[in-house]
N, C-alpha and C positions, 0 to 999 in steps of 0.2 A: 470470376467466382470469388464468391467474401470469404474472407477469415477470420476465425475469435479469436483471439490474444488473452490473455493478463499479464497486469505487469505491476511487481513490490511498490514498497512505500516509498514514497518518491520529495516526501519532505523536504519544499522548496527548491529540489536541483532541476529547474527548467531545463539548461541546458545538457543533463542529462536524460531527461524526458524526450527531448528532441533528437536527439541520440540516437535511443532506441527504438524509435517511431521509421527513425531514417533507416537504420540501417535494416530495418525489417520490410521495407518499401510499404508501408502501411499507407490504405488508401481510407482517408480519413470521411469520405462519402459512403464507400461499399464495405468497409473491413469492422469488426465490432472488435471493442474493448472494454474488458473489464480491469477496473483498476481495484485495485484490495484494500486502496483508502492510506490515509495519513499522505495528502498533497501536500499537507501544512507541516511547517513549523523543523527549522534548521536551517538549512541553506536559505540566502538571500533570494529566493526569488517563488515564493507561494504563488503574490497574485499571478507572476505570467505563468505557474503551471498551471494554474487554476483555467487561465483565460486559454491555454494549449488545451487543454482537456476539455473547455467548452466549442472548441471548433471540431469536433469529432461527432459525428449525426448520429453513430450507432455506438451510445459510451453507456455503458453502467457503469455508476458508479457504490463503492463500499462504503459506508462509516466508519473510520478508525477514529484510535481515543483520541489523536493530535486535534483531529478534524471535529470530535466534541469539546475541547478547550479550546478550539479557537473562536467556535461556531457560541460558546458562553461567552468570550468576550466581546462578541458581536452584537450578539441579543443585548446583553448586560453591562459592557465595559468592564468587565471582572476579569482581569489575570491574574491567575493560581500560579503561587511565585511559584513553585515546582514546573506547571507549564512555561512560565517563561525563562527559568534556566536552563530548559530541555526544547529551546527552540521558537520558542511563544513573541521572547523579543524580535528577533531578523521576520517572524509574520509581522508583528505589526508596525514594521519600519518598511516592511515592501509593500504597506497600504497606506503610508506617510501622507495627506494631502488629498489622497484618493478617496473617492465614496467605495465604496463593497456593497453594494445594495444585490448585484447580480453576481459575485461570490458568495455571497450568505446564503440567497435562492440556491444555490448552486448546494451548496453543505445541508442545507435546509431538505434538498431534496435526496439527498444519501439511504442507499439500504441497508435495513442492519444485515442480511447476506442476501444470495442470488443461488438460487438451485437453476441448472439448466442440465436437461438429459442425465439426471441424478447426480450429477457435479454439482458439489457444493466449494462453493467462494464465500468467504468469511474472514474478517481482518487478524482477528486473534484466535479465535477457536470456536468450540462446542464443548460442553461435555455429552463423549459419547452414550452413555447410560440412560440419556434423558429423551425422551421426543423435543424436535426443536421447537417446538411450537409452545413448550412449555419453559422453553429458556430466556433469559433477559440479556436486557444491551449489556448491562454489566460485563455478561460472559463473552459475549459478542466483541466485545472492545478491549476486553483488557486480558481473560484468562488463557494463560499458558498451560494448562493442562495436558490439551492434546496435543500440541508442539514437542512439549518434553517428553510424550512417549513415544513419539515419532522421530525423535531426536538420539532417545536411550536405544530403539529397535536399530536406527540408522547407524550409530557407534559401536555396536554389538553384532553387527551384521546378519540382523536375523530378518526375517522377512514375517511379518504378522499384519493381519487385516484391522484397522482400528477401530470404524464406523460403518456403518450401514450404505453410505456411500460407493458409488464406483470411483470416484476420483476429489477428493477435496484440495482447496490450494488457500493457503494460509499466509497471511502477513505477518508483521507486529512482531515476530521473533527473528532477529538476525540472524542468519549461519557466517560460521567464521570460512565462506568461498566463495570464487568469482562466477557462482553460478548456483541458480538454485539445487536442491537436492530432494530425493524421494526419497520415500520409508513407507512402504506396502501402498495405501492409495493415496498417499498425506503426499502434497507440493509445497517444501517452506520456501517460499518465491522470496523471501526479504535476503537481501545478498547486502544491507549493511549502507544505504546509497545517504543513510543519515549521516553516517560516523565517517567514517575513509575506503569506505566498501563500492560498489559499482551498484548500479538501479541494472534489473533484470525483465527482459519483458519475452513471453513464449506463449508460439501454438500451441493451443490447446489439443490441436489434432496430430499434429506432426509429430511435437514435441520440440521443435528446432527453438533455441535461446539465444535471444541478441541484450546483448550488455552495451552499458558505456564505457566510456574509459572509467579510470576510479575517481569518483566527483571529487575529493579535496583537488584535483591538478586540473578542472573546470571551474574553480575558483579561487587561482593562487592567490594567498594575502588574505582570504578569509577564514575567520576559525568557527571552526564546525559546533555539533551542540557539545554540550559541558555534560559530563555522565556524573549519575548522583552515588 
């Protein structure tokens, strides 16, 4: 019987992408994954998550903003110094040599979100107020809105409904814990796998969450992204 997963932004730590695939026995034929986006950019090793994530038959996958600055300097050759002090450089030293012709396809083919059985998967947000149909990648990628009231609900220990959703799960916003956390139907899955935090990956039905170790001691000697 298959299972659907997600799993946070996983920003070049391969070997913690592999991590959490194992330790959840994920059968990379029958099990579906949705990833919430940002493969790119931090940790030394984009293209092999990239190419991990391409051996998965049943993946969706997310657009995060990493995975629009990198997917610009691909089309274009253009790094946005902001991207590459936030990660942009260790991507384009883990395609040193390498063609990216089926990483690009790969980013090229990204959804700005995924609704399944009224779960909504989306890398940074929504504004709830809005029909999503009427919203742009902008908001899709970048805006913290509903994070941060899902975040002030969760710190405040109130329990409130956000969107119209039965269950939404969110990247792009770190929590400062080794594990995701909920606030009424909001999942902030990003547990931090950029900076010194662990990559996070969970049944979406169960609930059950398999973590890595915490990626900087998956890459002693390397130093992580630089925060602006």
């Amino acid at each position: 019987m298959s299972r659907t997963f997600v799993i946070g932004d996983i920003h070049g730590a391969h070997r913690a992408l592999v991590q959490c695939l194992q330790r959840a026995g994920f059968d990379y034929e029958k099990d579906h994954l949705i990833s919430l986006g940002d493969v790119c950019d931090g940790w030394p090793e984009t293209k092999h998550a990239i190419d991990e994530l391409m051996r998965i038959k049943n993946l969706t996958y997310i657009f995060g903003n990493h995975d629009f600055w990198t997917l610009e300097w691909m089309r274009y050759g253009h790094a946005d110094e902001v991207w590459w002090e936030q990660g942009g450089e260790a991507t384009v030293n883990s395609f040193k040599g390498i063609g990216f012709e089926k990483h690009q396809a790969f980013l090229e083919g990204a959804l700005p979100y995924h609704i399944l059985d009224n779960k909504l998967f989306v890398h940074a947000g929504i504004n709830p107020l809005w029909p999503i149909q009427q919203q742009t990648l902008q908001i899709f990628l970048w805006d913290r809105k509903l994070s941060k009231i899902a975040l002030d609900a969760y710190y405040s220990g109130t329990y409130s409904k956000h969107t119209e959703y039965d269950e939404v799960y969110l990247g792009h916003t770190p929590v400062p814990f080794q594990k995701p956390i909920q606030s009424g139907e909001v999942w902030l899955m990003d547990t931090g796998a950029g900076w010194s935090g662990v990559l996070s990956m969970m049944d979406i039905h169960t609930k059950e969450i398999f973590t890595s170790d915490p990626v900087p001691s998956l890459y002693p000697g390397v130093e992580g992204r630089k925060r602006k």
